[in-house]
C-alpha positions in Angstrom: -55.5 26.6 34.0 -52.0 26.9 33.2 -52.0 25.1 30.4 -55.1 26.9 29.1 -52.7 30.0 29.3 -49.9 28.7 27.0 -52.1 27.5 24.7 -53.6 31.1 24.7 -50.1 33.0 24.2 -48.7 29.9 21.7 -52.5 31.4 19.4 -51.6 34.9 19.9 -47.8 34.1 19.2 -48.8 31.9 16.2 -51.5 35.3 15.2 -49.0 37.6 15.5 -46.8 35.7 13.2 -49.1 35.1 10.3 -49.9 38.9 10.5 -45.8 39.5 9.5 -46.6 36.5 7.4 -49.0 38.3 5.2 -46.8 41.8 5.8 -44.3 39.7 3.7 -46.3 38.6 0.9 -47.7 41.8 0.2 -44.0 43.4 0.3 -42.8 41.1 -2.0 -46.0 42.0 -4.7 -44.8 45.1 -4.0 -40.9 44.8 -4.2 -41.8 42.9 -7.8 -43.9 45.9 -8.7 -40.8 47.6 -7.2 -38.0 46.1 -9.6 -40.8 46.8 -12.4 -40.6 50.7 -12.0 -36.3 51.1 -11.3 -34.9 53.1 -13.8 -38.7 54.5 -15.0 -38.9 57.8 -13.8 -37.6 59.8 -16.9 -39.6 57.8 -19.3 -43.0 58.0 -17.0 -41.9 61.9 -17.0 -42.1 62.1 -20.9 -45.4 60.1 -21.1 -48.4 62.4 -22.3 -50.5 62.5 -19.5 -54.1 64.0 -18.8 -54.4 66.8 -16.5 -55.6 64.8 -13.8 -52.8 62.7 -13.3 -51.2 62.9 -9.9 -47.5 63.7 -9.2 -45.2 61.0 -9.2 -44.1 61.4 -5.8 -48.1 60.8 -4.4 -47.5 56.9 -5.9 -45.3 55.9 -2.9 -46.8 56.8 -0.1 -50.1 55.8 -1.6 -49.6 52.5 -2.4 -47.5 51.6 1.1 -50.7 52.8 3.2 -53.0 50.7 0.6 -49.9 47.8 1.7 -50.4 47.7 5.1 -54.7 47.5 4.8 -54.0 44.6 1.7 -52.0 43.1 4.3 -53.9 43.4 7.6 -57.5 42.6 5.7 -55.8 39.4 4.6 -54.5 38.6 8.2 -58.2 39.5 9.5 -59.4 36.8 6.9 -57.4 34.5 8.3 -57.8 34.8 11.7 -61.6 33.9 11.2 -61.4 31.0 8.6 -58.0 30.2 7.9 -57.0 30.1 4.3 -60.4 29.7 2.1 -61.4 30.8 -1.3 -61.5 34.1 0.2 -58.0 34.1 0.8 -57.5 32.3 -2.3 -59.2 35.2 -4.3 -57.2 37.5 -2.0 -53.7 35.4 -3.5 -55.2 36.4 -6.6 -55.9 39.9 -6.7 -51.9 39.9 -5.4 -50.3 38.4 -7.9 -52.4 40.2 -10.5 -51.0 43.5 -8.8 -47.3 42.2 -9.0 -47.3 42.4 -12.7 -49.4 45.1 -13.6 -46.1 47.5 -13.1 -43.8 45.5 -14.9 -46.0 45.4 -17.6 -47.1 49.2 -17.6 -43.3 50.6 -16.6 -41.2 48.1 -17.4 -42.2 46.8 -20.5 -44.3 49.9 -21.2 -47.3 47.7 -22.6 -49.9 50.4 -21.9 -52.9 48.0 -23.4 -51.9 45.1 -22.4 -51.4 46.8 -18.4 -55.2 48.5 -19.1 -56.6 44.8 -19.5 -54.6 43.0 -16.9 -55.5 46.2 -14.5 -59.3 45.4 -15.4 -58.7 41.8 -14.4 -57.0 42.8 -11.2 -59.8 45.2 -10.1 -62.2 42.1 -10.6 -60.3 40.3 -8.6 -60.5 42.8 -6.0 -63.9 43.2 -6.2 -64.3 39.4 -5.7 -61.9 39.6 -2.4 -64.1 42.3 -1.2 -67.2 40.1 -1.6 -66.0 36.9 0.1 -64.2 39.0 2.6 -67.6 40.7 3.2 -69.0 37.4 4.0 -66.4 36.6 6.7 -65.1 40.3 8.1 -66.9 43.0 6.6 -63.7 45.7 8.6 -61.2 43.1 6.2 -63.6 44.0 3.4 -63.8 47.7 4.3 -60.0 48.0 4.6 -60.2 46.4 1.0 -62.3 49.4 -0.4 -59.5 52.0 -0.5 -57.3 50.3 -2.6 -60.3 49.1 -4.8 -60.8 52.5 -5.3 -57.2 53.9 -5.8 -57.2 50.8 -8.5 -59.8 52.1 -10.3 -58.3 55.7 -10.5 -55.2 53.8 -12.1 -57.2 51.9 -14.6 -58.4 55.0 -15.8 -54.9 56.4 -15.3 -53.9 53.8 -17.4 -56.4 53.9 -20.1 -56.0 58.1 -20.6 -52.3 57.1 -20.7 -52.2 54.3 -23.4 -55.3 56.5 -25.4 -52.3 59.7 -25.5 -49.5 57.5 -26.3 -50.5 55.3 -29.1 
């Protein structure tokens, strides 16, 4: 019985871990996207933009909520079947995000961000079908940022259209 326990608490331990695990990956996609965007603000500010566009400040706290479900869906994955072409996808769809904002911000590439953001939300939209198949709450934490992706593809588009 007692060793029962300890194995029980060394799987929560080991759990727990991979959760900060995949809290780390998805801060550094972020603290990439992060260095992408330093020293931005006055030229996003000067960018024609369409009425619709949110204000800058709504991009922070947006993106660290849509953070935490990237990184808990991911963890959720796991849990169930380890790392699999779900996770793999997942990998993906991560990486994809880390250079969208250096390309959009820092290089100011508005088409060539508008394709790689199409590519991205395809990737997304293949995480949330294999996550579907394993966790459908991992694939419904997935949804929001889906979503907020696609407002910034068309974001992106309307802003590359006004600025060529």
């Amino acid at each position: 019985m007692e060793t029962a326990q300890k194995t029980g608490a060394n799987s929560a331990r080991r759990s727990w871990w991979a959760l900060v695990g995949f809290a780390a990956a998805v801060f550094v996609a972020a603290a990439i996207g992060g260095l992408g965007v330093q020293g931005t603000t006055d030229e996003y500010a000067t960018l024609r933009q369409p009425d619709w566009a949110p204000p800058s400040w709504l991009f922070g706290p947006v993106w660290s909520l849509l953070y935490v479900l990237i990184a808990v869906a991911g963890w959720l994955v796991w849990r169930r079947v380890g790392f699999s072409s779900a996770l793999w996808a997942w990998a993906a769809q991560l990486v994809l995000n880390a250079i969208w904002t250096p390309l959009f911000f820092g290089a100011g590439q508005y088409g060539l961000a508008f394709a790689e953001i199409v590519v991205m939300w395809l990737a997304i939209g293949l995480t949330v079908v294999l996550f579907a198949r394993v966790s459908r709450v991992a694939a419904a934490l997935m949804l929001p940022y889906w979503a907020w992706v696609t407002f910034a593809a068309a974001l992106n588009l309307s802003i590359w259209r006004l600025n060529s």
